[in-house]
C-alpha positions as CSV (number, residue, x, y, z in Angstrom):
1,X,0.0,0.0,0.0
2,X,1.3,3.3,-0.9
3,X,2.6,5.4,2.5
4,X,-0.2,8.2,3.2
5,X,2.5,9.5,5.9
6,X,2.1,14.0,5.6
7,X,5.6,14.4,5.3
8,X,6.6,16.9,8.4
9,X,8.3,20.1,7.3
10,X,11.3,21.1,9.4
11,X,10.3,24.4,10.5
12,X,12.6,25.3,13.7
13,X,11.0,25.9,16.8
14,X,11.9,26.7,20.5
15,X,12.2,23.0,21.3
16,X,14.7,22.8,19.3
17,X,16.7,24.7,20.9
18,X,16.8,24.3,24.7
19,X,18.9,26.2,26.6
20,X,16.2,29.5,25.7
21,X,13.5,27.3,26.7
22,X,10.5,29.3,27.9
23,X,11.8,32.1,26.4
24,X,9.6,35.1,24.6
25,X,9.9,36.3,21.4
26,X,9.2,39.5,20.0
27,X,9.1,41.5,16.7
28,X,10.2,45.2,17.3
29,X,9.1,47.3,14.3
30,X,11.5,50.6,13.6
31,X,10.1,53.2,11.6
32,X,11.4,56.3,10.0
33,X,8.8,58.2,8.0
34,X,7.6,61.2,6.2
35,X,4.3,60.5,6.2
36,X,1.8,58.9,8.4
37,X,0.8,55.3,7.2
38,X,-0.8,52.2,8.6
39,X,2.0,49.4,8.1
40,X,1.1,45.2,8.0
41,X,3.4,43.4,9.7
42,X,2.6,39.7,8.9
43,X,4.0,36.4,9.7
44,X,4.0,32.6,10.3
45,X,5.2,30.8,13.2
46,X,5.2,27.0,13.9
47,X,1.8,28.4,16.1
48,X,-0.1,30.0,12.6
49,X,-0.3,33.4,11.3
50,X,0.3,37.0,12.6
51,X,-0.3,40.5,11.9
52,X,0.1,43.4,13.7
53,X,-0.5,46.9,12.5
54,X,1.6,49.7,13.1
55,X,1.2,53.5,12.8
56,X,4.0,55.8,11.0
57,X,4.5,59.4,12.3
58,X,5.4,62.4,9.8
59,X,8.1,63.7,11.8
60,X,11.0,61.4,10.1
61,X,11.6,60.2,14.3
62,X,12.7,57.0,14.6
63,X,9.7,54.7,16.3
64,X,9.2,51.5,17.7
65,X,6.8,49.2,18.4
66,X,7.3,45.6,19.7
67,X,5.1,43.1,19.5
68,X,5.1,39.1,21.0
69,X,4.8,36.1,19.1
70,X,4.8,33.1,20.0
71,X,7.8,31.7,18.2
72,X,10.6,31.7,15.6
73,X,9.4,33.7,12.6
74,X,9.5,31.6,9.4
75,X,8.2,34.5,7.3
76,X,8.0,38.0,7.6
77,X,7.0,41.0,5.3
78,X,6.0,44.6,6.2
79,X,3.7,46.1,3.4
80,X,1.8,49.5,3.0
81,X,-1.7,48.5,4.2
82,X,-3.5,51.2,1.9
83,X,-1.1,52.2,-0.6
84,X,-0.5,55.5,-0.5
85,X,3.2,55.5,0.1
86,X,5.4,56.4,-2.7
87,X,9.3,55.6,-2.9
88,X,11.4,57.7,0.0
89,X,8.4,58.2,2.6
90,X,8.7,55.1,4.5
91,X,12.3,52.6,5.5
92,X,11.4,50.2,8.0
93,X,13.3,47.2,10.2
94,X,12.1,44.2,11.7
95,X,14.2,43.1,14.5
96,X,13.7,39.5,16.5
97,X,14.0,40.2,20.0
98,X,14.4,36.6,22.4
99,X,13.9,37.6,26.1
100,X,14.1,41.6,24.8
101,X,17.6,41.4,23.5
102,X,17.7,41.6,19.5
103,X,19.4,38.4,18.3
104,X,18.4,39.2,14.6
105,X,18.0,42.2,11.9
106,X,15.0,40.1,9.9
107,X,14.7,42.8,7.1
108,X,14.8,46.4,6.6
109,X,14.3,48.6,3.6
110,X,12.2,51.5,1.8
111,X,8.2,50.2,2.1
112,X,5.6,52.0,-0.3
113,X,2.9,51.3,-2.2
114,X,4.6,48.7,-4.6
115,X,7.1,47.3,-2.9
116,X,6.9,45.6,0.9
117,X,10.8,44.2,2.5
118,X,10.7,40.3,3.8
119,X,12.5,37.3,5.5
120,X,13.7,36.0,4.2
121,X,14.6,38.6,1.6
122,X,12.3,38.7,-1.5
123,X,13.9,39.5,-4.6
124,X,12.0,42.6,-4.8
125,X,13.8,45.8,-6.4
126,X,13.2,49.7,-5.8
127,X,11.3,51.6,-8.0
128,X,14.3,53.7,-8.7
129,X,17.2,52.1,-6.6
130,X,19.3,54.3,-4.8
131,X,17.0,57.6,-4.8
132,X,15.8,59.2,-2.2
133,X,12.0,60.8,-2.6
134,X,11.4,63.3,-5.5
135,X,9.2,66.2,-3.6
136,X,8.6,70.3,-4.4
137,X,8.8,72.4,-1.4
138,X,7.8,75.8,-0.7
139,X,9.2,78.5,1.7
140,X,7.1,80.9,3.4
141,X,6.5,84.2,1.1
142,X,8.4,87.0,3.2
143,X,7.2,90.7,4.0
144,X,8.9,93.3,1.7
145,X,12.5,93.8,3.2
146,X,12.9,90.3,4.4
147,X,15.1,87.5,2.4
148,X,14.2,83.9,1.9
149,X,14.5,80.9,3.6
150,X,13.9,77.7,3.8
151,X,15.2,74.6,5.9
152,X,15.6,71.0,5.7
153,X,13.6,69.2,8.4
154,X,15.6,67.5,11.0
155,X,15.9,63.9,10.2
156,X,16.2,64.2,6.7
157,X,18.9,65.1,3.7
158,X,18.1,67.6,1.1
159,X,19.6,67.4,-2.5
160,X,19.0,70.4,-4.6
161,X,17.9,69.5,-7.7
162,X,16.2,73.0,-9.4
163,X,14.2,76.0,-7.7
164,X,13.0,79.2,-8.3
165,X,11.7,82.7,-6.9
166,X,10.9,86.2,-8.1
167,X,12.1,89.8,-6.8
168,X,10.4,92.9,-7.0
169,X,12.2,96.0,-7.1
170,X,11.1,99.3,-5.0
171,X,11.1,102.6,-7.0
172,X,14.4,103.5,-5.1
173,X,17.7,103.7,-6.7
174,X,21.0,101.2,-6.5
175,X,22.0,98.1,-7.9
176,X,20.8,94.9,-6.1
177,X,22.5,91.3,-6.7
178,X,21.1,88.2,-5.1
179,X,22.8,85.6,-4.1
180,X,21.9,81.8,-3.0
181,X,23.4,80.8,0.4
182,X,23.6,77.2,2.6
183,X,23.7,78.2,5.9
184,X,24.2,75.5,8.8
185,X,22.8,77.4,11.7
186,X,25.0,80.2,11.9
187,X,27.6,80.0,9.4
188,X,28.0,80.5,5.7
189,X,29.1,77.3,4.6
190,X,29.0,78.2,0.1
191,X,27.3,81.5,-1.9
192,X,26.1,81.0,-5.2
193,X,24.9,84.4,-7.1
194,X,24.4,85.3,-11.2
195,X,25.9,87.3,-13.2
196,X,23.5,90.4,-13.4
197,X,22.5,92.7,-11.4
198,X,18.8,93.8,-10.7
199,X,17.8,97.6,-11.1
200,X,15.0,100.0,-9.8
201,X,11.5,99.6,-10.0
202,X,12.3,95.9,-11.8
203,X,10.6,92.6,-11.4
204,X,12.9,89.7,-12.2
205,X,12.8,85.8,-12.1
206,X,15.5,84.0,-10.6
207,X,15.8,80.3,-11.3
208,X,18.7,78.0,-9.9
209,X,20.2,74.3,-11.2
210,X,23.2,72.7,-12.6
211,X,23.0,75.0,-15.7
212,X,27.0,74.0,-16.5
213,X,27.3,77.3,-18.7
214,X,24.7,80.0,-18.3
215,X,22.5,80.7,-21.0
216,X,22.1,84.6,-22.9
217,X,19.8,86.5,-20.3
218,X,19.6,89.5,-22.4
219,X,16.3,88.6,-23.8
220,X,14.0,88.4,-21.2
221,X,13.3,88.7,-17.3
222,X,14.8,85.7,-15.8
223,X,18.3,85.9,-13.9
224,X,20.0,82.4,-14.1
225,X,22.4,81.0,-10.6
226,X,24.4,78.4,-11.3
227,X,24.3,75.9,-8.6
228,X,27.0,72.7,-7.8
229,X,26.0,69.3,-9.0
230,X,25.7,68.1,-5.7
231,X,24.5,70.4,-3.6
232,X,23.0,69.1,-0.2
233,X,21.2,70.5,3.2
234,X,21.0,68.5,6.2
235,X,18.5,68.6,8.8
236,X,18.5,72.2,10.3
237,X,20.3,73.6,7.0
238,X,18.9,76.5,5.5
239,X,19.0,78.0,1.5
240,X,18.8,81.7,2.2
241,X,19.0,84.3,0.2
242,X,21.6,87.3,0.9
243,X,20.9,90.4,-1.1
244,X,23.5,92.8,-2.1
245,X,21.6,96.7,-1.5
246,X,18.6,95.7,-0.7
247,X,15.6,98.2,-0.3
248,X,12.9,97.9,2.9
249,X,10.7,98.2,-0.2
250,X,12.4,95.3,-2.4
251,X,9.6,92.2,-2.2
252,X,10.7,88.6,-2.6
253,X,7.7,85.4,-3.3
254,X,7.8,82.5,-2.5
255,X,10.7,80.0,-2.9
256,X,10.0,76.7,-4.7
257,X,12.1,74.2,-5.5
258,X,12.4,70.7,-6.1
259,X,14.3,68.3,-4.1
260,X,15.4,64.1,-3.2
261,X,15.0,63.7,0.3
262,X,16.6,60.9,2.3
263,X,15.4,59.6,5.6
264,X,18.2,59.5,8.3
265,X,15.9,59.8,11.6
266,X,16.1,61.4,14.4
267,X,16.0,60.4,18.3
């Protein structure tokens, strides 16, 4: 007669192992996000399925949250519950904790809306490996006599990729000249300006980027800054703006700009 034995598959268990007998294991979730999601955490033991679901913050802090299970994990994966995360918002780590000590990085990795990290590791690829997340930010539009700023949140890296703003001109005499500068709480740390000078009672557009070689601004309204290849803010760096004879009556809008942002965390 043919053998109707179900063959046993060897998951590992706590009995196999017995000098941590009647230990507990736990699952401690880290987080580090720029927007606030509801994460799956799911699971198999040798005991059946879990899932546990924790919240993101928007604050790019790192957070935990641990959670028990009964025993070894055979599979893990965190997903994006609704799917509204988009590459660069989200990195998350699973850690196995036995008694509360962390024996075990299980996976960690960027989680969004098409992509979830696993154990054991999927072969799963970023959307666009090795980018950070592609975002337009806007600075506050200043009173008339005030420069522009803007700042990197704490927690994350800024790379400048393009921006933009425009200056009006009071009806009061003298030359002004803008100029683009990183400051890192204090101190200057690079100045970036074009090569044209902004008169009376004018209204001019400044744009910035990795021009390379700056293009004829003789034709229209638009002043052209030539800014680095790789220019970067970290959390609590400023872009400011330092103008050269500036009026109480000259008028700045609104900084915009587009940026990658990595997550680093903060405590």
């Amino acid at each position: 007669m043919p053998d109707t034995t179900v063959p046993a598959i060897p998951f590992i268990g706590s009995e196999q192992i017995p000098f941590i007998e009647g230990a507990t294991y736990s699952i401690r979730v880290t987080t580090i996000s720029g927007a606030i999601a509801t994460l799956s955490v799911s699971g198999l033991t040798k005991a059946g399925v879990f899932n546990f679901r924790p919240l993101t913050t928007n604050d790019r802090v790192f957070t935990q949250t641990t959670f028990r299970i009964p025993d070894f994990p055979l599979f893990l994966s965190i997903s994006d519950v609704v799917g509204g995360l988009v590459p660069g918002d989200c990195w998350a780590a699973a850690d196995l904790l036995i008694n509360g000590n962390k024996v075990l990085e299980l996976t960690a990795g960027l989680v969004y809306s098409q992509k979830s990290v696993d154990y054991p590791a999927s072969n799963a690829t970023d959307a666009m490996p090795g980018r950070g997340l592609i975002k337009a930010v806007t600075s506050a539009d200043p009173a008339a006599g005030s420069e522009l700023s803007i700042s990197c949140p704490n927690g994350a890296i800024w790379k400048i990729l393009h921006g933009g703003f425009t200056l009006v001109c009071a009806a009061v005499a003298g030359s002004r000249r803008v100029h683009l500068q990183v400051n890192d709480g204090g101190t200057r740390t690079t100045d970036m300006f074009g090569n044209t000078d902004q008169i009376i009672s004018e209204t001019k557009r400044y744009s910035f980027a990795d021009y390379g070689v700056i293009q004829d601004e003789t034709d229209d309204n638009d002043i052209l800054i030539n800014i680095p290849a790789d220019l970067y803010l970290l959390g609590g760096n400023s872009l400011v703006t330092v103008t050269t004879n500036k009026n109480a009556g000259d008028n700045f809008g609104a900084l915009e700009m587009l940026v990658e942002e990595w997550l680093v965390g903060t405590s």
